[in-house]
mmCIF file of the C-alpha atoms, coordinates in Angstrom:
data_MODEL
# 
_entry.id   MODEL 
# 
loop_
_atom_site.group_PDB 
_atom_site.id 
_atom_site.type_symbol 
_atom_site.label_atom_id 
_atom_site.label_alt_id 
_atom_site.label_comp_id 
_atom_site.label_asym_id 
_atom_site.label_entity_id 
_atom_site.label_seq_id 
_atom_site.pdbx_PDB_ins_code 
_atom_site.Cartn_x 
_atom_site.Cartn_y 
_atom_site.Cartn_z 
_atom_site.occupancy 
_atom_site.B_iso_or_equiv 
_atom_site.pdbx_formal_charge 
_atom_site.auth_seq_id 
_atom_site.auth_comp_id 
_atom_site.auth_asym_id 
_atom_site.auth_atom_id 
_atom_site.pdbx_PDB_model_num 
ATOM 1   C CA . UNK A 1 1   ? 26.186  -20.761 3.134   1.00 0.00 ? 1   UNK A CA 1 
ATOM 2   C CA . UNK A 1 2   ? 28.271  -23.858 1.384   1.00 0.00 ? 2   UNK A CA 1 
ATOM 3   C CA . UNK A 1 3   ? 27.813  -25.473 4.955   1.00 0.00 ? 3   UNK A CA 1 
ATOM 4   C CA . UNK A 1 4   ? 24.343  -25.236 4.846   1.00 0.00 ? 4   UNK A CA 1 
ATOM 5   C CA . UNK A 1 5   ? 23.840  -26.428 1.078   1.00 0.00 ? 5   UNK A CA 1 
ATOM 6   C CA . UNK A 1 6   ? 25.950  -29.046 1.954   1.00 0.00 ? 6   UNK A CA 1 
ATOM 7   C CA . UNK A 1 7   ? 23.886  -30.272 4.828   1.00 0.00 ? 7   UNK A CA 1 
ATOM 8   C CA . UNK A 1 8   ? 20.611  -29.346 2.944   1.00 0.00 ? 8   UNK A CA 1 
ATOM 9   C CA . UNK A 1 9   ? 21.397  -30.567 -0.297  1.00 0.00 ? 9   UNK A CA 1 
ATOM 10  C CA . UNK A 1 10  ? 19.166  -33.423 -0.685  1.00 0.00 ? 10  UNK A CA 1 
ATOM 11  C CA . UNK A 1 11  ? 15.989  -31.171 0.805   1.00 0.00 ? 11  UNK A CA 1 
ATOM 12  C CA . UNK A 1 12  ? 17.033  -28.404 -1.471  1.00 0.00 ? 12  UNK A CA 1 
ATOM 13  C CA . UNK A 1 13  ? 17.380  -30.054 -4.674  1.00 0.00 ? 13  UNK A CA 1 
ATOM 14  C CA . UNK A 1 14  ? 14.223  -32.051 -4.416  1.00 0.00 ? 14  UNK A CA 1 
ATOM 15  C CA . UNK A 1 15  ? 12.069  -28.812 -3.647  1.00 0.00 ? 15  UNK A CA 1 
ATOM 16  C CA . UNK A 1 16  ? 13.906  -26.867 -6.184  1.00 0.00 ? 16  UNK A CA 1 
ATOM 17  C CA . UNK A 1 17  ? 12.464  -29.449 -8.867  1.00 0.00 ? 17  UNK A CA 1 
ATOM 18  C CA . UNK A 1 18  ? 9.466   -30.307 -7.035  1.00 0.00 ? 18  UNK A CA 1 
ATOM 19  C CA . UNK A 1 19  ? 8.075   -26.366 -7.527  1.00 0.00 ? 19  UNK A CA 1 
ATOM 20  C CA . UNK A 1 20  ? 9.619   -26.074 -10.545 1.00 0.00 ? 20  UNK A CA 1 
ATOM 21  C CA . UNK A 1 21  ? 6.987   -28.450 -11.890 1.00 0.00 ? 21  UNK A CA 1 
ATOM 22  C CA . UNK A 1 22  ? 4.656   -27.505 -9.220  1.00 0.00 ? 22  UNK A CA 1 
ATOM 23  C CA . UNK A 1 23  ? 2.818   -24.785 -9.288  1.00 0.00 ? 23  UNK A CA 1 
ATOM 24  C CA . UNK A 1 24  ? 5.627   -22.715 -11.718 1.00 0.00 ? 24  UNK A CA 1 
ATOM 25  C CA . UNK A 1 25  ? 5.774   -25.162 -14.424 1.00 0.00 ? 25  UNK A CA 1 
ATOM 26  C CA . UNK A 1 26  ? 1.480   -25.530 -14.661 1.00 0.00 ? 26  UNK A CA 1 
ATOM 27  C CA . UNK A 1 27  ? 1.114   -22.035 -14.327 1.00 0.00 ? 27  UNK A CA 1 
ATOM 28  C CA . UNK A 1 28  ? 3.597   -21.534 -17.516 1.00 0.00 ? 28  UNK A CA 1 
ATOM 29  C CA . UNK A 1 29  ? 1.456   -23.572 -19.657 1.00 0.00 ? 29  UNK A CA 1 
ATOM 30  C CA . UNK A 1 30  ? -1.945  -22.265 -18.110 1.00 0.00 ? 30  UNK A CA 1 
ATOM 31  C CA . UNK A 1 31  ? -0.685  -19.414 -18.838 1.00 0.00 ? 31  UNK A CA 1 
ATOM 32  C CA . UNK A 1 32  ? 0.804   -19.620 -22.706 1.00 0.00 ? 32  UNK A CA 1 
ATOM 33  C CA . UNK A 1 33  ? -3.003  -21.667 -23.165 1.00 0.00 ? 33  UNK A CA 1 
ATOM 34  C CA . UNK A 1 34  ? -4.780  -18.491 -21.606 1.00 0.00 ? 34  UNK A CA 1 
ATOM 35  C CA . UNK A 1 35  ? -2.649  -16.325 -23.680 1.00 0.00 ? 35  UNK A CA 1 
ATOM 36  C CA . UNK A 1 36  ? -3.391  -17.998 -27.011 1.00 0.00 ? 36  UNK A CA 1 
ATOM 37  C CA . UNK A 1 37  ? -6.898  -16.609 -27.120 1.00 0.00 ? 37  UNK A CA 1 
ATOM 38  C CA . UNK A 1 38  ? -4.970  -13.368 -28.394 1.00 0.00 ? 38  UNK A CA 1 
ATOM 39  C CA . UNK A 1 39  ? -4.565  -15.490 -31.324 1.00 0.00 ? 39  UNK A CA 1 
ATOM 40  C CA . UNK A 1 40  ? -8.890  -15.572 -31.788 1.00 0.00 ? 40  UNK A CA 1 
ATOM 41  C CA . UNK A 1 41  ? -9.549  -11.882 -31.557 1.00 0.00 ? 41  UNK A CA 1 
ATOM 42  C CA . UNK A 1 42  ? -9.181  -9.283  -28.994 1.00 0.00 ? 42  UNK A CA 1 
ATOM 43  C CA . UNK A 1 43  ? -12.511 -10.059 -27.390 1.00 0.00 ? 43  UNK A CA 1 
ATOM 44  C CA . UNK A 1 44  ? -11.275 -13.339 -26.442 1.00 0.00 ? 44  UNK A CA 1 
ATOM 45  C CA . UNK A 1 45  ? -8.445  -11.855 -25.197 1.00 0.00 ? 45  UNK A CA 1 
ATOM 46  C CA . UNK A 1 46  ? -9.704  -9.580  -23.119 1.00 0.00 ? 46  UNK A CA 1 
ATOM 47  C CA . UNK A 1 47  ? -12.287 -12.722 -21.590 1.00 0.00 ? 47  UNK A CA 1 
ATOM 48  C CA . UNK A 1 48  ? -9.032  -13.592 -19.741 1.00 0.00 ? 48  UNK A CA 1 
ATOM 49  C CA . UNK A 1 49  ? -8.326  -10.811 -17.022 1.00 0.00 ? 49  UNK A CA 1 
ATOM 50  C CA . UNK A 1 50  ? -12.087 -9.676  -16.843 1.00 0.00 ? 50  UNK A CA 1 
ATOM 51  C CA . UNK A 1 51  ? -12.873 -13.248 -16.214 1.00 0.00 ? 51  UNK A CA 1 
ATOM 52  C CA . UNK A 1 52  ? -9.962  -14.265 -13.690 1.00 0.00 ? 52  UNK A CA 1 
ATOM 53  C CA . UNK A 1 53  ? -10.729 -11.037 -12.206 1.00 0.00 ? 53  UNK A CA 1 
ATOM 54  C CA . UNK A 1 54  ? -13.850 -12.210 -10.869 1.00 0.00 ? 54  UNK A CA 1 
ATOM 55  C CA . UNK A 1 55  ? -12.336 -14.619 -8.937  1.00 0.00 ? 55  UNK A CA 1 
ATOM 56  C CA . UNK A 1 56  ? -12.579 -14.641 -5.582  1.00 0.00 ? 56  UNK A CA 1 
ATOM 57  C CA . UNK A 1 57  ? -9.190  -13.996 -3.146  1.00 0.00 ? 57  UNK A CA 1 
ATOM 58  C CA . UNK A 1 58  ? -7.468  -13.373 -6.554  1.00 0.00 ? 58  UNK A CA 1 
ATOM 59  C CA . UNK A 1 59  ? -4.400  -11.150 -5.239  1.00 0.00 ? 59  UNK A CA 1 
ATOM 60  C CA . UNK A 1 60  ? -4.348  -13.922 -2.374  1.00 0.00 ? 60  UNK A CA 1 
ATOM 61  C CA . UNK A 1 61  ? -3.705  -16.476 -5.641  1.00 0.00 ? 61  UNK A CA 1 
ATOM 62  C CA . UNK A 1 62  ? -1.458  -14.420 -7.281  1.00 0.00 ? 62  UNK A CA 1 
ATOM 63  C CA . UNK A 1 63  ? 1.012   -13.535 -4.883  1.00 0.00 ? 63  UNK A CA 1 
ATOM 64  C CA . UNK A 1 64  ? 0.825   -16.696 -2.555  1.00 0.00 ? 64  UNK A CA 1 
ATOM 65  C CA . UNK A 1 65  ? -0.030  -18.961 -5.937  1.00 0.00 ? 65  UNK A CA 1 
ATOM 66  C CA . UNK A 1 66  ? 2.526   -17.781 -8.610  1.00 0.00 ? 66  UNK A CA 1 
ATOM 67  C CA . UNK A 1 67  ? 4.854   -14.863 -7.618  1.00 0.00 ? 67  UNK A CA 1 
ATOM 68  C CA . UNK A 1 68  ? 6.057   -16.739 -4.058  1.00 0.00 ? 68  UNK A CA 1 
ATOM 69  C CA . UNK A 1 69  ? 6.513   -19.656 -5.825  1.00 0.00 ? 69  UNK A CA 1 
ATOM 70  C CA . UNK A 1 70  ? 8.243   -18.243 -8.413  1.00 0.00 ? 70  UNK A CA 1 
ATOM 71  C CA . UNK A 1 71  ? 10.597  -16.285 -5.964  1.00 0.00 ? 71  UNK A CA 1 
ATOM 72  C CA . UNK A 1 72  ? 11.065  -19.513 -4.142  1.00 0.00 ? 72  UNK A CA 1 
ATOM 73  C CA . UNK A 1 73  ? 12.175  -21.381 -7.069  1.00 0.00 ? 73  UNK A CA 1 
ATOM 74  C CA . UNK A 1 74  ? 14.244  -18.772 -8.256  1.00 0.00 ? 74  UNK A CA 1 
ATOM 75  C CA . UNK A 1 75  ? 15.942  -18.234 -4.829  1.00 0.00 ? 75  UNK A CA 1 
ATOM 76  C CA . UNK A 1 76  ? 16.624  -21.942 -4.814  1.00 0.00 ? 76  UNK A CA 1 
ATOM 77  C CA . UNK A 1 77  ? 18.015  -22.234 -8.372  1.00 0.00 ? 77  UNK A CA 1 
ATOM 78  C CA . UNK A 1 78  ? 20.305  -19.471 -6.818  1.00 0.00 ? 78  UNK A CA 1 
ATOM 79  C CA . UNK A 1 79  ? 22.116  -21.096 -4.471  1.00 0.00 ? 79  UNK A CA 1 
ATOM 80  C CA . UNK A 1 80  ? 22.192  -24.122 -6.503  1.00 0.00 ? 80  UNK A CA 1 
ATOM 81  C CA . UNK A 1 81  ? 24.086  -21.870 -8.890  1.00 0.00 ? 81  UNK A CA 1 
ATOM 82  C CA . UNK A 1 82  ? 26.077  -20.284 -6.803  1.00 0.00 ? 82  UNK A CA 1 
ATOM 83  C CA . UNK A 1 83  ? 27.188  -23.425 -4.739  1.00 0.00 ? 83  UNK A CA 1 
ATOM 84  C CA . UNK A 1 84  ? 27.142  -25.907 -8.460  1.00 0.00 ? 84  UNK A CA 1 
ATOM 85  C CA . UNK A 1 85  ? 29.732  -25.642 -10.737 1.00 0.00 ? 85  UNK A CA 1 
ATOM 86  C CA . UNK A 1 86  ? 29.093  -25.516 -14.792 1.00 0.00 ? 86  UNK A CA 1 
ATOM 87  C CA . UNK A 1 87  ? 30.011  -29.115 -15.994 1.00 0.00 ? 87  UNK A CA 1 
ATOM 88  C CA . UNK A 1 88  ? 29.506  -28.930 -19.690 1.00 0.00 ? 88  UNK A CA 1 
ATOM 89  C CA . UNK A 1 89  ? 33.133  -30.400 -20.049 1.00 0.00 ? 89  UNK A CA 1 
ATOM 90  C CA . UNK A 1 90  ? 32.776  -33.571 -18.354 1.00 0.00 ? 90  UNK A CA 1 
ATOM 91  C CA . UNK A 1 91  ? 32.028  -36.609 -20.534 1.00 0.00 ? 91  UNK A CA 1 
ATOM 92  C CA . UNK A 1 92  ? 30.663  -38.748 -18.222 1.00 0.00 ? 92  UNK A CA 1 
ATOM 93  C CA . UNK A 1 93  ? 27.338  -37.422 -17.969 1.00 0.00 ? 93  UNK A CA 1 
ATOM 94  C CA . UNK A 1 94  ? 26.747  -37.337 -21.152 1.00 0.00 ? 94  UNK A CA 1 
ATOM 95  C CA . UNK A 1 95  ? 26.542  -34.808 -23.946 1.00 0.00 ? 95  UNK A CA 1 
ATOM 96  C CA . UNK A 1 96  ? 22.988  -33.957 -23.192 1.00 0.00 ? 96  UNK A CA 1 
ATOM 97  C CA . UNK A 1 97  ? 22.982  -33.887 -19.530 1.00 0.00 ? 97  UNK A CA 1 
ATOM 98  C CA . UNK A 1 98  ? 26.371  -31.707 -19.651 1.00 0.00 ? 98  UNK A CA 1 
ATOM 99  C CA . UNK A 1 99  ? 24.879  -29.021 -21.855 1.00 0.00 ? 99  UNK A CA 1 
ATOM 100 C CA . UNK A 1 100 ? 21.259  -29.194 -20.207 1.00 0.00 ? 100 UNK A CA 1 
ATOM 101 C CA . UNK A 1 101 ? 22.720  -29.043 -17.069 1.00 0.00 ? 101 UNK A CA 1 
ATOM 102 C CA . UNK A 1 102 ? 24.576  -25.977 -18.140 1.00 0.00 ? 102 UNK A CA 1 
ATOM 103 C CA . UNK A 1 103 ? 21.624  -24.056 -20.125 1.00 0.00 ? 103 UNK A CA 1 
ATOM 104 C CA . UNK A 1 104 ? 19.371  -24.984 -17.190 1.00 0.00 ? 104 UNK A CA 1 
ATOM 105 C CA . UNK A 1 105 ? 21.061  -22.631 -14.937 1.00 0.00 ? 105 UNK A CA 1 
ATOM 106 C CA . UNK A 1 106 ? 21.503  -19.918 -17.615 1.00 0.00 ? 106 UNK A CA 1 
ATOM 107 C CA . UNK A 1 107 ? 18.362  -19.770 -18.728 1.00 0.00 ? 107 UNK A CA 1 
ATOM 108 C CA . UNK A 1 108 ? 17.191  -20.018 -14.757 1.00 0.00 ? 108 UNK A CA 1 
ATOM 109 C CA . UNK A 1 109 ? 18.693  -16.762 -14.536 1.00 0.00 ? 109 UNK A CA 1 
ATOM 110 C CA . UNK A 1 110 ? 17.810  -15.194 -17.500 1.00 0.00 ? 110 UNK A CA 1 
ATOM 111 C CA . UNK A 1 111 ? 14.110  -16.345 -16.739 1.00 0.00 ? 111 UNK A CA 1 
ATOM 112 C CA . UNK A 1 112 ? 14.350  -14.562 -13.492 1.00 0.00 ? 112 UNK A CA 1 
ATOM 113 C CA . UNK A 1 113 ? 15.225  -11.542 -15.076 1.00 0.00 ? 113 UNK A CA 1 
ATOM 114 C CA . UNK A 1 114 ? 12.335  -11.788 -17.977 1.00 0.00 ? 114 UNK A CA 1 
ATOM 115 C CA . UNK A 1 115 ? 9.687   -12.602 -15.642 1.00 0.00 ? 115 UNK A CA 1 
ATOM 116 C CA . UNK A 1 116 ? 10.409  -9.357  -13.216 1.00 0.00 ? 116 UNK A CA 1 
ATOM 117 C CA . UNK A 1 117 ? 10.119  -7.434  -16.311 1.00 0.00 ? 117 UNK A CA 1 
ATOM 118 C CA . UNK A 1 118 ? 6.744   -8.778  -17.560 1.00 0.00 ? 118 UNK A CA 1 
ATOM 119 C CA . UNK A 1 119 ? 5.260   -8.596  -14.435 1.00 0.00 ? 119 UNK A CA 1 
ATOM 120 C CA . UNK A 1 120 ? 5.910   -5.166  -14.008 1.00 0.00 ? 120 UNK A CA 1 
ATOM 121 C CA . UNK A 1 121 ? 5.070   -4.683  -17.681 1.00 0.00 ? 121 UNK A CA 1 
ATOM 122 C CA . UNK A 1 122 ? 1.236   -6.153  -17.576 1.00 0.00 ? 122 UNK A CA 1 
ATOM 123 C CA . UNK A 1 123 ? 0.504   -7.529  -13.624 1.00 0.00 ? 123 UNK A CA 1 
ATOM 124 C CA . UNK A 1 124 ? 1.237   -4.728  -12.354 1.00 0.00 ? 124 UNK A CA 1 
ATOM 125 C CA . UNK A 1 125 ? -0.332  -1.859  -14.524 1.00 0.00 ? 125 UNK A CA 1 
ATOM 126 C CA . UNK A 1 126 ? -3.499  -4.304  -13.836 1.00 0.00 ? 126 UNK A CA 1 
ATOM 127 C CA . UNK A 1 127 ? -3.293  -4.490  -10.075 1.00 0.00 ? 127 UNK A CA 1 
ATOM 128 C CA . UNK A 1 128 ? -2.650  -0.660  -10.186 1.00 0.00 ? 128 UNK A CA 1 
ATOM 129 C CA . UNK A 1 129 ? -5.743  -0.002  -12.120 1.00 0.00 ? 129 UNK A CA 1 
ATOM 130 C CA . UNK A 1 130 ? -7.567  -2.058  -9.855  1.00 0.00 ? 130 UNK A CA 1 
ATOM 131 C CA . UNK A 1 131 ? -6.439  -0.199  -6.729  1.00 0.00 ? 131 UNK A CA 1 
ATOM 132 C CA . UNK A 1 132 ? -7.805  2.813   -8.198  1.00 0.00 ? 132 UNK A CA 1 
ATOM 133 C CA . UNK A 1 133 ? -11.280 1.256   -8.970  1.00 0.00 ? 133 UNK A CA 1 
ATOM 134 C CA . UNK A 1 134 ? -10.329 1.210   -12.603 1.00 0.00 ? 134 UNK A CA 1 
ATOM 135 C CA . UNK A 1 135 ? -9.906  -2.344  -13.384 1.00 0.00 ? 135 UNK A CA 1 
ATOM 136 C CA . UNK A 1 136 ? -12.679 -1.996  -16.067 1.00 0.00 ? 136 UNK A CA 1 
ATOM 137 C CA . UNK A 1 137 ? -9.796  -0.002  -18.378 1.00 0.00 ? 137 UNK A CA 1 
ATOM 138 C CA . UNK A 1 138 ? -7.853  -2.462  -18.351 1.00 0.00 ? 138 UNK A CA 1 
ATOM 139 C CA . UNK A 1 139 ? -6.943  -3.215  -22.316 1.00 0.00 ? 139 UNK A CA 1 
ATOM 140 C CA . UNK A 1 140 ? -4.684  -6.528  -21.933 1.00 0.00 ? 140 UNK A CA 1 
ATOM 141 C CA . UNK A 1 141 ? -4.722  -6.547  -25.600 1.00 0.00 ? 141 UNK A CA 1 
ATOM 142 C CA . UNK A 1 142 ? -3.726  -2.884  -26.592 1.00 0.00 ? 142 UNK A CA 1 
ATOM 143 C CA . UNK A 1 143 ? -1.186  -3.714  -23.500 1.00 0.00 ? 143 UNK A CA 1 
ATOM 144 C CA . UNK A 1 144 ? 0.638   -6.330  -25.407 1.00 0.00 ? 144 UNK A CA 1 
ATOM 145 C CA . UNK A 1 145 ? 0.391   -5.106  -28.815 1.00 0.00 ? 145 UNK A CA 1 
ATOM 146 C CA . UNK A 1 146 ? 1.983   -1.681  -27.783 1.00 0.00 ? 146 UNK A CA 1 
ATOM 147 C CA . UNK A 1 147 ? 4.813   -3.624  -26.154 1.00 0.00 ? 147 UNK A CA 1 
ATOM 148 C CA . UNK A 1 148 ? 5.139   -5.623  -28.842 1.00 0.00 ? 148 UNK A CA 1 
ATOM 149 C CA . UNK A 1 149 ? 5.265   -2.900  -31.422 1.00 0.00 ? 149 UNK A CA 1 
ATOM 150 C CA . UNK A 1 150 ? 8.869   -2.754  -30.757 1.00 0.00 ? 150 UNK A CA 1 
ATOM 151 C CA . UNK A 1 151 ? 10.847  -5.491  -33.034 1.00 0.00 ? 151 UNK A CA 1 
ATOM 152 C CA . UNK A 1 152 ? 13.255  -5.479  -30.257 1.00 0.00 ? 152 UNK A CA 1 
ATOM 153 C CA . UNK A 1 153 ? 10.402  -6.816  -27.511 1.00 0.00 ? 153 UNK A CA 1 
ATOM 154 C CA . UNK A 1 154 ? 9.046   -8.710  -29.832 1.00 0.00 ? 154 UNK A CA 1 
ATOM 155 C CA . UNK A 1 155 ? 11.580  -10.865 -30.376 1.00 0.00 ? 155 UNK A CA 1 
ATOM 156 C CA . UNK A 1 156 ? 12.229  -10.438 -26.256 1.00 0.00 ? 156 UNK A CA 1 
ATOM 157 C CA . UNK A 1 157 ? 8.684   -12.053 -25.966 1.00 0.00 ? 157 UNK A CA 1 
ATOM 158 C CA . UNK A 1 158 ? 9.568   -14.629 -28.832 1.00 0.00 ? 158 UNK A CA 1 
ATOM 159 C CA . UNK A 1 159 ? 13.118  -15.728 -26.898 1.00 0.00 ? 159 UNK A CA 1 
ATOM 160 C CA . UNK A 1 160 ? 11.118  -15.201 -23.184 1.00 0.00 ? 160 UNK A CA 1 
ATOM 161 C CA . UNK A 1 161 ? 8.714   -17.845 -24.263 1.00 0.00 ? 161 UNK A CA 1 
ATOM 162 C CA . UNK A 1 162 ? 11.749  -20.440 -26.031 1.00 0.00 ? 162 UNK A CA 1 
ATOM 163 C CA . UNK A 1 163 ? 12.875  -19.937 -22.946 1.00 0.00 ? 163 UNK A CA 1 
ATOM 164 C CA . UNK A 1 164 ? 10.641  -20.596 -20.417 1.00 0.00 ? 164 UNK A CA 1 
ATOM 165 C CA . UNK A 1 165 ? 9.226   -23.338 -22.342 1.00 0.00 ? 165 UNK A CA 1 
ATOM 166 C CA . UNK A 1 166 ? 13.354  -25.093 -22.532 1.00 0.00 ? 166 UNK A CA 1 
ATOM 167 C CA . UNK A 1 167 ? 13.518  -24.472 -19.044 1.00 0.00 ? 167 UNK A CA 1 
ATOM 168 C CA . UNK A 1 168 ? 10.636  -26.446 -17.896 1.00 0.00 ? 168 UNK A CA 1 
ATOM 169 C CA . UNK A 1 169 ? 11.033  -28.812 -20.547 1.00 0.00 ? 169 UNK A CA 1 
ATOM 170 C CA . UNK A 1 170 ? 14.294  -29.857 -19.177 1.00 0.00 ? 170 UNK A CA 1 
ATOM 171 C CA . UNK A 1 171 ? 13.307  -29.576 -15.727 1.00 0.00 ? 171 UNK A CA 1 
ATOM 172 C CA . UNK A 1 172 ? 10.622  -32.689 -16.193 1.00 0.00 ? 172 UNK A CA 1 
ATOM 173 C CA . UNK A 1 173 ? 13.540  -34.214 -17.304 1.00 0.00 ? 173 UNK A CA 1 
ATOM 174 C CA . UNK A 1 174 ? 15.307  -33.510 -14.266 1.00 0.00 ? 174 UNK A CA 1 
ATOM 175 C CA . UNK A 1 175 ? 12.123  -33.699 -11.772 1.00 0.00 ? 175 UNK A CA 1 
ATOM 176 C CA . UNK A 1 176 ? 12.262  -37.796 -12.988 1.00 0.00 ? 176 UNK A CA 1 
ATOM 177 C CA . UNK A 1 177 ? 15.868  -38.296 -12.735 1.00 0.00 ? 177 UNK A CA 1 
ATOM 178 C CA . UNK A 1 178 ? 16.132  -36.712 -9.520  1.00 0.00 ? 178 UNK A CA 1 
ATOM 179 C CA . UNK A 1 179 ? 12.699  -38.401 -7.621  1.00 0.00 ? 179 UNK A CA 1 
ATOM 180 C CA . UNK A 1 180 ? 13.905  -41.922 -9.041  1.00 0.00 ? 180 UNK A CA 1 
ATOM 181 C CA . UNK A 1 181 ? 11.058  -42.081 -11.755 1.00 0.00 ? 181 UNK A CA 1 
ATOM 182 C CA . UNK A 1 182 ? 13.846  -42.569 -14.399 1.00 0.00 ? 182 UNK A CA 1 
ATOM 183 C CA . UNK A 1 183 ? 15.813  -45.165 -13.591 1.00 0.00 ? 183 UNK A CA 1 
ATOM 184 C CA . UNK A 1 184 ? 17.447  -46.805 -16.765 1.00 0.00 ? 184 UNK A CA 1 
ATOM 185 C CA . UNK A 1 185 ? 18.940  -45.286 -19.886 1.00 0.00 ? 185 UNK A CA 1 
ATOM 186 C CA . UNK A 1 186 ? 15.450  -46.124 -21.898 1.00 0.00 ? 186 UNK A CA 1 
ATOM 187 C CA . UNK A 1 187 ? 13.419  -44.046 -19.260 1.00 0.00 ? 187 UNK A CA 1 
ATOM 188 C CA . UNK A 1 188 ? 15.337  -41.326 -19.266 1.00 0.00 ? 188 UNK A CA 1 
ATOM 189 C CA . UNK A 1 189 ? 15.597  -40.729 -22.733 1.00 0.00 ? 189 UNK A CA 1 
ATOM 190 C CA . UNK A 1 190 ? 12.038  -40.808 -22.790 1.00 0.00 ? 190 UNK A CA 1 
ATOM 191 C CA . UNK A 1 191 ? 11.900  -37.802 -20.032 1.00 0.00 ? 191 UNK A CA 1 
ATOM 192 C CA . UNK A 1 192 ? 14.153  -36.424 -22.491 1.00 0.00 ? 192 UNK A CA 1 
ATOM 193 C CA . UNK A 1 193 ? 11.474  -36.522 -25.304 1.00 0.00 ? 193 UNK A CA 1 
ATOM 194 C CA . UNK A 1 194 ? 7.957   -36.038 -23.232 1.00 0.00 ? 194 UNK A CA 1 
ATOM 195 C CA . UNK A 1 195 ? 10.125  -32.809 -21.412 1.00 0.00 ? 195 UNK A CA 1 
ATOM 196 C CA . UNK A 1 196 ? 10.847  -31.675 -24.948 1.00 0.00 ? 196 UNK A CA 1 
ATOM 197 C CA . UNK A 1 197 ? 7.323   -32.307 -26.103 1.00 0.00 ? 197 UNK A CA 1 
ATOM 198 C CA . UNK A 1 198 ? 5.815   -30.255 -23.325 1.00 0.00 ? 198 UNK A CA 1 
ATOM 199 C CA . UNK A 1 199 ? 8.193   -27.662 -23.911 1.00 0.00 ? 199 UNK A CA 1 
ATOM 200 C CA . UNK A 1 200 ? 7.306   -27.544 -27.688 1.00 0.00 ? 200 UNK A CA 1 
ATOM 201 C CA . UNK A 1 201 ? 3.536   -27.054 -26.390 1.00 0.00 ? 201 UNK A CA 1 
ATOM 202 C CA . UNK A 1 202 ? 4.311   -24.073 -24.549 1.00 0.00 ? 202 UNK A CA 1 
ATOM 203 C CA . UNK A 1 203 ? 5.964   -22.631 -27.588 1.00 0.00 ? 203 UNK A CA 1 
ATOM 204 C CA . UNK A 1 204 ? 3.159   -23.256 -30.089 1.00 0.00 ? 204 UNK A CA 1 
ATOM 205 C CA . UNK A 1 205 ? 0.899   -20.962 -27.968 1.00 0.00 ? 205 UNK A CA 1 
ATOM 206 C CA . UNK A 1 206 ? 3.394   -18.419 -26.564 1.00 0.00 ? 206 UNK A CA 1 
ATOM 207 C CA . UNK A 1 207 ? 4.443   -17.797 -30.041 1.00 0.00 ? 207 UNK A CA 1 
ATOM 208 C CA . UNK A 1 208 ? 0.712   -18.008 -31.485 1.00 0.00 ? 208 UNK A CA 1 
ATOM 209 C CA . UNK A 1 209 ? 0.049   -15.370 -29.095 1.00 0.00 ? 209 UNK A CA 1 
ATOM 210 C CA . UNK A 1 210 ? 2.370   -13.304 -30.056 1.00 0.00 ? 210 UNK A CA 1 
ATOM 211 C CA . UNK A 1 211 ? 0.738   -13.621 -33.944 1.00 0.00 ? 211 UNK A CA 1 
ATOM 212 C CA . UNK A 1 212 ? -2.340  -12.777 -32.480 1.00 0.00 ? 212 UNK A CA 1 
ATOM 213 C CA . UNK A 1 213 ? -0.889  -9.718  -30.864 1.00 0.00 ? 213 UNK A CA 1 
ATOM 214 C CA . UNK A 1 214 ? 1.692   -8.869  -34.006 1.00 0.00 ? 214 UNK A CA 1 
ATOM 215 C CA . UNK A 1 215 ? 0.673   -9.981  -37.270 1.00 0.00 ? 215 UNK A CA 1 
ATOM 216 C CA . UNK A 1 216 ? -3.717  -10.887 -36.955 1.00 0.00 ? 216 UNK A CA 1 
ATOM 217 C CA . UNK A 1 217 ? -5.805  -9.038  -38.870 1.00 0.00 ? 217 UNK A CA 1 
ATOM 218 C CA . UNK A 1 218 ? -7.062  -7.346  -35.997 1.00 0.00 ? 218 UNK A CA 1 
ATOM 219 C CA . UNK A 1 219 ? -3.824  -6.447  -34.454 1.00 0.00 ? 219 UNK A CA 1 
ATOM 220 C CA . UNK A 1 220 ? -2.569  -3.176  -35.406 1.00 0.00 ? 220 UNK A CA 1 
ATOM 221 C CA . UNK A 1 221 ? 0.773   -4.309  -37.261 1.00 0.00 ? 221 UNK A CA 1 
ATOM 222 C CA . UNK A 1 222 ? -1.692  -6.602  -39.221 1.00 0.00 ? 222 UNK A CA 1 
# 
């Protein structure tokens, strides 16, 4: 395995960040902007699966659109793990880069972990329902604000979204650096901030979500 990393590593790296921005890191943010209709009303919630679901090939979307992707990119950041070493200690990258490139791979593998949960958790008691010729029960909103009923998935949910949205926040970072789109101190440091502004998007509306679900007037712990 080192032997092939080591022969690969160019090819690996730049796919690893290539779908980390594309299609994983898009679908994160379509995703927390879908989810923030939670924060409107549970109609408007709702509108999201019973609208996606008319969508034609969805399952073909789904599994060869997100969850492959996902897997891929996860398998990836994998072997990058398992072949990298954590550099945290070594000056001359730079504070930032040292601790990013550190937190990147923990919260890789934490993600990994987080999204396997939530998938089973909502994706999957959809898809069921719809195998049975039930998809018309489906209650994304009662979904979610059951789960989140619990303080301790709540703040799960709260930490899954800081996250995520850290995680691909950085990786723009590193998607610049590493395709030669950053190439002076100024530029990267400006990765640095649009990453981080990004990232602060996704957190807005994963954590407005979780309001809407929580806390709203029409949510029951409102």
């Amino acid at each position: 395995m080192r032997e092939f990393y080591r022969r690969n590593y160019f090819l690996i790296r730049r796919m690893h960040s290539l779908s980390g921005i594309i299609p994983v890191g898009v679908f994160f943010l379509i995703h927390m902007f879908l989810n923030s209709r939670a924060g409107q009303g549970r109609e408007q919630y709702q509108w999201v699966p019973d609208t996606l679901d008319q969508v034609p090939l969805l399952p073909v979307i789904e599994i060869g659109g997100i969850l492959l992707p996902i897997l891929f990119h996860a398998a990836l950041g994998v072997v990058i793990v398992w072949q990298g070493e954590i550099n945290s200690h070594k000056p001359a990258l730079g504070w930032y880069s040292n601790h990013a490139y550190t937190l990147q791979r923990v919260t890789g593998v934490i993600l990994f972990v987080l999204i396997a949960i939530h998938v089973w958790q909502t994706w999957w008691v959809h898809t069921s329902l719809k195998l049975e010729g039930r998809a018309h029960e489906f209650d994304i909103f009662g979904l979610m604000e059951g789960i989140l009923g619990s303080n301790g998935w709540l703040v799960a949910y709260a930490l899954f979204v800081l996250i995520a949205a850290f995680h691909f926040g950085n990786g723009i970072y590193n998607f610049c650096y590493k395709w030669g789109a950053t190439t002076s101190k100024s530029s990267q440091r400006w990765a640095i901030v649009f990453g981080w502004a990004v990232g602060l998007i996704g957190v807005v509306l994963g954590w407005y979500s979780l309001w809407g679900l929580r806390f709203s007037p029409w949510a029951g712990g409102g």
